[in-house]
C-alpha positions as CSV (number, residue, x, y, z in Angstrom):
1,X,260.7,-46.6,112.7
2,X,264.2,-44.4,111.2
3,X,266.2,-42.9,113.5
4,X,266.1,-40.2,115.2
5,X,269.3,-39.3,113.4
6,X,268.1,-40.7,110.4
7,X,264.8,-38.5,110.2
8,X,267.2,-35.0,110.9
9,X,269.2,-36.1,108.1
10,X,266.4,-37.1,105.9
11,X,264.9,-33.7,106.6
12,X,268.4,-31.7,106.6
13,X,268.8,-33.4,102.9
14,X,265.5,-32.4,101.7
15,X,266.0,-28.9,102.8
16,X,268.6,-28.5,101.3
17,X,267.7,-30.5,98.0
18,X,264.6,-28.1,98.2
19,X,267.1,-24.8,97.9
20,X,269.6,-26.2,95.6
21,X,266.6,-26.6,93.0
22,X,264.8,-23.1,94.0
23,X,268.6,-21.4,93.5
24,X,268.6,-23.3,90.3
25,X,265.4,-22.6,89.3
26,X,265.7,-19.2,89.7
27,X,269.4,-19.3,87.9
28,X,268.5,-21.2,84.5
29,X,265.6,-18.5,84.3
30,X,267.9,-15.4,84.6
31,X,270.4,-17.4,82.5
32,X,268.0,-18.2,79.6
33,X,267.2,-14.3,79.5
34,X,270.9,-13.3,79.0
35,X,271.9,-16.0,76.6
36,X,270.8,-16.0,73.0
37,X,271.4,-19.6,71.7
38,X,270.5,-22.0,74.2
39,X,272.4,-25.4,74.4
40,X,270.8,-27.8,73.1
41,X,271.6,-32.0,73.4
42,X,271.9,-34.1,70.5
43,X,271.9,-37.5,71.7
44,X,270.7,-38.9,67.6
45,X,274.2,-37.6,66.5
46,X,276.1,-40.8,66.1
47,X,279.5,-38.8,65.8
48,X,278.5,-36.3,68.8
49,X,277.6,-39.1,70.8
50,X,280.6,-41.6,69.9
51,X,283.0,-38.5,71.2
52,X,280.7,-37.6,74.2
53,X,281.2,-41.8,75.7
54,X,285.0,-40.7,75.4
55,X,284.6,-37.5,77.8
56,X,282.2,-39.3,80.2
57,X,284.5,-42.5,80.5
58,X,287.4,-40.2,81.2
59,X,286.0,-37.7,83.1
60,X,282.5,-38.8,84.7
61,X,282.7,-42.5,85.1
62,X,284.9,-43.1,87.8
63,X,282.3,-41.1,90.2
64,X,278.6,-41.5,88.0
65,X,280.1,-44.8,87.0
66,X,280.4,-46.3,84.0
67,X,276.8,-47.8,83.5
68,X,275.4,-44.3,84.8
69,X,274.7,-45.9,88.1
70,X,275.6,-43.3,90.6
71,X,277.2,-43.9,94.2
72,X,275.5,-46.2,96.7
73,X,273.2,-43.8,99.4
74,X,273.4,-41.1,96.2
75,X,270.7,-39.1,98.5
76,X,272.1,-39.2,101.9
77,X,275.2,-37.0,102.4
78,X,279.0,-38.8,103.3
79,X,281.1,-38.0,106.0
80,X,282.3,-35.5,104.6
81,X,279.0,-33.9,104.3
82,X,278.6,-34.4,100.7
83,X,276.1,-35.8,98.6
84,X,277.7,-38.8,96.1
85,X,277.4,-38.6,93.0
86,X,273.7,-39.2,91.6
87,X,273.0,-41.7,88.9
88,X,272.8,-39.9,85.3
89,X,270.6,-43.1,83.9
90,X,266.7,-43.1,84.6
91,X,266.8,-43.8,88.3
92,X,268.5,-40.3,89.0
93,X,267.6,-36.5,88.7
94,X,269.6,-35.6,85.7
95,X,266.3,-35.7,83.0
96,X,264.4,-33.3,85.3
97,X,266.9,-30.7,84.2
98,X,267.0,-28.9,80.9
99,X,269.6,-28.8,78.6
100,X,270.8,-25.5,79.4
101,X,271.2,-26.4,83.2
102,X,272.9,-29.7,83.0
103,X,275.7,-27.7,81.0
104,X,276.0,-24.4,83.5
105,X,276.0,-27.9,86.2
106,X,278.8,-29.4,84.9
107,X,280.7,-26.2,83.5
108,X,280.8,-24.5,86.6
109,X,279.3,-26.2,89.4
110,X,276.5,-26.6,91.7
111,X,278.1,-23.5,94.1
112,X,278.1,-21.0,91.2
113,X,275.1,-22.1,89.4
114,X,272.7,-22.3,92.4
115,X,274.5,-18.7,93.6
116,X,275.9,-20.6,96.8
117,X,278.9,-20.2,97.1
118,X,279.7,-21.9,100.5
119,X,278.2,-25.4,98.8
120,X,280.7,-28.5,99.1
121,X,280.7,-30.8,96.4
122,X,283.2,-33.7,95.0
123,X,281.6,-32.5,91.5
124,X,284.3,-30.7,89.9
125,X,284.1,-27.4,87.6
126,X,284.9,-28.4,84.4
127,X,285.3,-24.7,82.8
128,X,288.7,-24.3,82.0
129,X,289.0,-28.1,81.7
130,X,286.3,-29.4,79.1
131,X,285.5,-27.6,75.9
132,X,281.9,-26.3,75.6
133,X,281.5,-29.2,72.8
134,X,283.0,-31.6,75.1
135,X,280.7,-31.1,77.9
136,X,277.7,-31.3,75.0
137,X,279.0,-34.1,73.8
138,X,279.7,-35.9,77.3
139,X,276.0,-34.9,78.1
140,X,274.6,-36.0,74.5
141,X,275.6,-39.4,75.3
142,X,274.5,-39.6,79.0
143,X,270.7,-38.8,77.4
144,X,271.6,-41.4,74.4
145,X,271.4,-44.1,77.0
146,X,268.2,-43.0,78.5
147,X,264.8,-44.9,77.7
148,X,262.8,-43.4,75.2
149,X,260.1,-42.9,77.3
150,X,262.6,-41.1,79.7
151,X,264.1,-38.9,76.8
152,X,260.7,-37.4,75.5
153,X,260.0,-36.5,78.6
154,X,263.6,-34.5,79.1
155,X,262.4,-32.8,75.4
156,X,259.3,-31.7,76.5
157,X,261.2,-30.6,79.5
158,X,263.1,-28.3,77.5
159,X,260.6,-27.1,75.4
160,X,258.8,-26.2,78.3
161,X,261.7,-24.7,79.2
162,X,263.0,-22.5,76.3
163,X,259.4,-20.8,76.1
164,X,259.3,-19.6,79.5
């Protein structure tokens, strides 16, 4: 039987897990309405894809790792408080998000995107830092590794998506 410690944290983490994805829910939805050309993953474009294992290794990799693995105990917050860094291969979250949210994500972090502005995170805001075809790019290649399965799944996600 967990802990009592571990059962407050495994609750405090799912409350909060449950926010995050409401505040970004409720984000991509008002972004999509502003935004005319939505951004879209190319993860068949050899070139795109070649450049985009260049920006992950250099920019991603030393906390996502370089086989997309994540951080050990990615779902349990640190000392610090913070969650690690999730895995961007199958095992992780980053498929259940649509193109458009994985790039607002990594462009200007989980704070601003999920309109919380008191969020701590280790991820850092790449605006400013990474070109818009960078961070494309970087994110092409993450979903080139994915399983097929895995990756028709994401499209239908952002087909889904881009309708609502």
């Amino acid at each position: 039987m967990p802990s009592l410690n571990r059962r407050r944290n495994i609750i405090v983490a799912t409350a909060v897990a449950g926010l995050l994805a409401a505040g970004l829910g409720g984000y991509f939805y008002d972004r999509n309405r502003q935004e005319s050309a939505p951004i879209m993953l190319r993860p068949d474009d050899t070139a795109l894809v070649s450049r985009g294992r260049q920006v992950y290794l250099a920019n991603c990799a030393s906390c996502h790792g370089g086989q997309l693995e994540g951080q050990p105990n990615w779902r349990e917050r640190n000392g610090q408080g913070m969650l690690p860094a999730p895995p961007h291969n199958e095992t992780g979250h980053t498929w259940h998000h649509p193109d458009d949210m994985l790039f607002a994500l990594t462009k200007y972090g989980i704070a601003k995107v999920a309109n919380m502005p008191d969020y701590q995170s280790a991820m850092p805001v790449y605006e400013g830092t990474l070109s818009d075809a960078d961070i494309v790019a970087a994110l092409s290649w993450i979903k080139s590794q994915w399983p097929a399965e895995i990756r028709a799944q994401h499209d239908e996600l952002n087909q889904r998506a881009r309708k609502s």
